[in-house]
Kinemage of the C-alpha trace (Angstrom):
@kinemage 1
@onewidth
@group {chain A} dominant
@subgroup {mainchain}
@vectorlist {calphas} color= white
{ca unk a 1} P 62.520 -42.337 185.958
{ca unk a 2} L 61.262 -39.311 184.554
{ca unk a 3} L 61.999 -38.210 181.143
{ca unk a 4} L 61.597 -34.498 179.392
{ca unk a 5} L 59.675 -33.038 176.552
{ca unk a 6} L 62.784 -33.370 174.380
{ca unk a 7} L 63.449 -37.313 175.387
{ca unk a 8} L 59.932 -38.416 174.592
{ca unk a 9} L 60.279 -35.744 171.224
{ca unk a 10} L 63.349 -37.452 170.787
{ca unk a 11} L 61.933 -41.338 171.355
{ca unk a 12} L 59.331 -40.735 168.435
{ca unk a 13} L 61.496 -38.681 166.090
{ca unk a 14} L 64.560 -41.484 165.935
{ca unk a 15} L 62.417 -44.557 164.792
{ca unk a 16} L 61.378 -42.278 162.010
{ca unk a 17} L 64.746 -40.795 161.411
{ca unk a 18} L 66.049 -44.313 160.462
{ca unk a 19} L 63.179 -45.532 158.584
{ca unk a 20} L 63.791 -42.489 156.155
{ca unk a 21} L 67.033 -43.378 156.020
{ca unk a 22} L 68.597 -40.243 158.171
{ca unk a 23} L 70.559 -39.909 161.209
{ca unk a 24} L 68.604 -37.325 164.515
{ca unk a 25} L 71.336 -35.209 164.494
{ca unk a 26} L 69.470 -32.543 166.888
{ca unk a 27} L 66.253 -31.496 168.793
{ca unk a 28} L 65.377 -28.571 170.661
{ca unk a 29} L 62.267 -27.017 171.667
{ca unk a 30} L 62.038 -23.288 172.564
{ca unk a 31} L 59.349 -20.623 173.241
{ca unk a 32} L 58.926 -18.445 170.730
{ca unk a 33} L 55.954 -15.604 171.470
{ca unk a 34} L 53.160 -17.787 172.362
{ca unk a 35} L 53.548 -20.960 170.755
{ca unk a 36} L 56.921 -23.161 171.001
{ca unk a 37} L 59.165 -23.750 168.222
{ca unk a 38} L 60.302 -27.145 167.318
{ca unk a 39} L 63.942 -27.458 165.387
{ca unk a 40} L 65.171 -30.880 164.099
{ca unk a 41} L 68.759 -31.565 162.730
{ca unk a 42} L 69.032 -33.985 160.141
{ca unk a 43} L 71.901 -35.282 158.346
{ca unk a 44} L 72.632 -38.503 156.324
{ca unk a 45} L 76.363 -39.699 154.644
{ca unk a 46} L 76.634 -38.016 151.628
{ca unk a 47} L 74.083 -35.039 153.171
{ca unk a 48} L 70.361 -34.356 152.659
{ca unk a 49} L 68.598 -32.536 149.952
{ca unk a 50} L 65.870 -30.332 150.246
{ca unk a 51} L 63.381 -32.988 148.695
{ca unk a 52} L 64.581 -35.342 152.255
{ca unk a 53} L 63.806 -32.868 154.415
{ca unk a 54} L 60.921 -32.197 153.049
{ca unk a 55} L 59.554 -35.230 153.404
{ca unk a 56} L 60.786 -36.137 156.367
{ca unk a 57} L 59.564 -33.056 158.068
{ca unk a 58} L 55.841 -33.827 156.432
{ca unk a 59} L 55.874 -37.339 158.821
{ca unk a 60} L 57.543 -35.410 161.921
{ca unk a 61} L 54.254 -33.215 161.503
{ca unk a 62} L 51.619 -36.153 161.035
{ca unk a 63} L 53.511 -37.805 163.930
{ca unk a 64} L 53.526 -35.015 166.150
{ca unk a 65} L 49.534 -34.603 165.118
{ca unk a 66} L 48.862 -37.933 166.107
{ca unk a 67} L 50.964 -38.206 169.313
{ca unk a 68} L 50.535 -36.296 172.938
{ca unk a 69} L 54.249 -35.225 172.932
{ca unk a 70} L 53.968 -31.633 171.971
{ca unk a 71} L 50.405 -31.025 173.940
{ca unk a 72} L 47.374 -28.982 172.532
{ca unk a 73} L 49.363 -25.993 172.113
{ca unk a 74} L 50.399 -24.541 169.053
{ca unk a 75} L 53.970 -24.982 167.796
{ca unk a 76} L 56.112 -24.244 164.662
{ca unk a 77} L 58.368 -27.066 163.333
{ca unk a 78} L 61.235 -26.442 161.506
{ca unk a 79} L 63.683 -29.117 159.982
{ca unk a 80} L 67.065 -28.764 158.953
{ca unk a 81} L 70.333 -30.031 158.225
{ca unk a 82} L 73.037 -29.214 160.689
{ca unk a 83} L 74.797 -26.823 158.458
{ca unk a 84} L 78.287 -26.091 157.201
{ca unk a 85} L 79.721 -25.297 160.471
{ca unk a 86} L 78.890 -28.354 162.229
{ca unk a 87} L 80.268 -29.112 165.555
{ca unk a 88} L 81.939 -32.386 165.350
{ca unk a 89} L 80.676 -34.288 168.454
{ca unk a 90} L 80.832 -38.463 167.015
{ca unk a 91} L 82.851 -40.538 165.308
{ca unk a 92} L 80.049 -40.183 161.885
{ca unk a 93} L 80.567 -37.120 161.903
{ca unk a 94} L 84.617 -36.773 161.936
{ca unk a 95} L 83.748 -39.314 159.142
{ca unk a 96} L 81.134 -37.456 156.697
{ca unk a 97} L 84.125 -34.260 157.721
{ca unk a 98} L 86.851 -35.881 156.096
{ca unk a 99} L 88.551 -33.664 153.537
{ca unk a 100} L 87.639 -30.742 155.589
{ca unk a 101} L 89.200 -27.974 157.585
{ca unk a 102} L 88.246 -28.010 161.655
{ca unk a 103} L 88.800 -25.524 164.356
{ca unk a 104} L 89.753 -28.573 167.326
{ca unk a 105} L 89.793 -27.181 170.680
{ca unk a 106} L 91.985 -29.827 172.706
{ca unk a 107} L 91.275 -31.207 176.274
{ca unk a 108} L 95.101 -29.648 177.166
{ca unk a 109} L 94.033 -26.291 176.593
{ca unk a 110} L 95.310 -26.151 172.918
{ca unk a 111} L 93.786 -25.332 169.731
{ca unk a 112} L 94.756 -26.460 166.245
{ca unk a 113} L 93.440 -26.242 162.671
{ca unk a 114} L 93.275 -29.142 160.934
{ca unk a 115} L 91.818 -30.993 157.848
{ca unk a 116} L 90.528 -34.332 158.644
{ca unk a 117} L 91.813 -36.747 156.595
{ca unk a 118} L 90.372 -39.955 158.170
{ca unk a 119} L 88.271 -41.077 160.806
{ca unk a 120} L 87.062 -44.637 163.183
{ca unk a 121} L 85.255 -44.960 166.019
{ca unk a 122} L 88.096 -44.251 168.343
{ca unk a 123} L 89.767 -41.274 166.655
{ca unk a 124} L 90.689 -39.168 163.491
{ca unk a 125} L 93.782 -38.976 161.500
{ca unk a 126} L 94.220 -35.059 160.591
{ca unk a 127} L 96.420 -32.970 158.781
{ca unk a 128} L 97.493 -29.971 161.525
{ca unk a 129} L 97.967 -26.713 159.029
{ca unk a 130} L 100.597 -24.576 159.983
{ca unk a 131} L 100.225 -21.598 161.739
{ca unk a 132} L 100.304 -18.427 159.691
{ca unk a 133} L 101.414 -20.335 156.632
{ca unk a 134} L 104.665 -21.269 157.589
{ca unk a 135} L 105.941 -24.751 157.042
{ca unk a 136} L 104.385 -27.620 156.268
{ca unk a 137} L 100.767 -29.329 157.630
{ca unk a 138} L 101.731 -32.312 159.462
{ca unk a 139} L 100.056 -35.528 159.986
{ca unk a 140} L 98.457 -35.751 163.970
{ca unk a 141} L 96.558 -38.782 164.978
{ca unk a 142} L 93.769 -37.423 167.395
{ca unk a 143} L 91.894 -39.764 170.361
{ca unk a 144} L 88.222 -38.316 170.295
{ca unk a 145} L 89.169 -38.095 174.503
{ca unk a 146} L 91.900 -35.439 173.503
{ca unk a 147} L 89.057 -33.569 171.990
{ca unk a 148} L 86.908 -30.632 174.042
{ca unk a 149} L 84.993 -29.595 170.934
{ca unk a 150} L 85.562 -29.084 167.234
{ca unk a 151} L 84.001 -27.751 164.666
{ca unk a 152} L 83.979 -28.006 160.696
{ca unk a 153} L 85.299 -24.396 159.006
{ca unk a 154} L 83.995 -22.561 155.864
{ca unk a 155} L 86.823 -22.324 152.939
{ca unk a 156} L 85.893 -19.787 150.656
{ca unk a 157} L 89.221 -20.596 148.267
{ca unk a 158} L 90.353 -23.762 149.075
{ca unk a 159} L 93.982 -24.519 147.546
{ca unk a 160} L 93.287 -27.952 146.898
{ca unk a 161} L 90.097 -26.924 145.068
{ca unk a 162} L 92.387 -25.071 142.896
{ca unk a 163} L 94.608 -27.977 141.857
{ca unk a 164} L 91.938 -30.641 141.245
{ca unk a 165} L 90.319 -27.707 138.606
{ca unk a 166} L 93.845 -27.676 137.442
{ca unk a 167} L 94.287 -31.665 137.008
{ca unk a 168} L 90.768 -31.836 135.389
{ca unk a 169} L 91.289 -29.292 132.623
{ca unk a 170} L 94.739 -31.066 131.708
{ca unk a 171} L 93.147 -34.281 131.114
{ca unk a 172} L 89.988 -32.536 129.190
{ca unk a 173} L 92.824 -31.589 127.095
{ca unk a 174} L 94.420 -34.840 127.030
{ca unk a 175} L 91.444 -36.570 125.744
């Protein structure tokens, strides 16, 4: 059985992924001018700060040092977090996206915009938004099988942002 560059990358990375407490999300190794470029995804529930990656990409390096899996050449690591766009490919992530909006592109062809509003390992429960603003969003339970590919969308003014400000500042005044 033969296994790439990325699988063995991958074999050492996960062990040290969980010890720090942080899921693999991603690896990928590219060429960049002469020396290959080595990105890692992290991500955790709750997310990762800057102080986690940190670390965490101070081991990848001392591992990769130690280890055969990259070779004698030079390479450039660089680790991450998977962003605010995240594609939504397992059930943690639907999870750690609940109370988000998603772009879901369906297996049927169709696409919908919805905000997740729970999530198991079989499925999500979301909240489809109606399109161009008329109606109402209704309730859709979603089979991960119905799902092609999704991924998590940037608000910039979300309305229920707007209301929980709102219900704060009433009971600041209430107190």
């Amino acid at each position: 059985m033969s296994t790439t560059n990325t699988d063995r990358l991958r074999a050492l990375l996960e062990p040290l992924a969980v010890q720090a407490g942080l899921d693999l999300e991603d690896v990928k190794v590219t060429q960049a001018g002469s020396r290959r470029q080595v990105q890692i995804d992290v991500d955790a529930d709750g997310g990762v700060d800057l102080d986690a990656i940190a670390e965490f990409s101070r081991v990848v390096g001392e591992a990769l040092d130690e280890s055969d899996v990259m070779g004698s050449g030079a390479y450039l690591l660089e680790v991450g977090s998977p962003g605010a766009e995240r594609p939504l490919t397992v059930p943690r992530h639907w999870a750690r996206a609940e109370g988000r909006l998603a772009k879901i592109h369906l297996v049927d062809g169709g696409e919908i915009v919805a905000r997740v509003l729970e999530a198991d390992e079989d499925g999500a429960l979301v909240e489809v938004q109606p399109v161009k603003g008329r109606g109402r969003p209704k309730e859709r339970r979603l089979e991960y099988g119905e799902v092609a590919r999704a991924r998590v969308q940037v608000e910039f003014n979300r309305k229920d942002d707007e209301l929980l400000l709102d219900e704060n500042v009433t009971k600041d005044e209430e107190a």
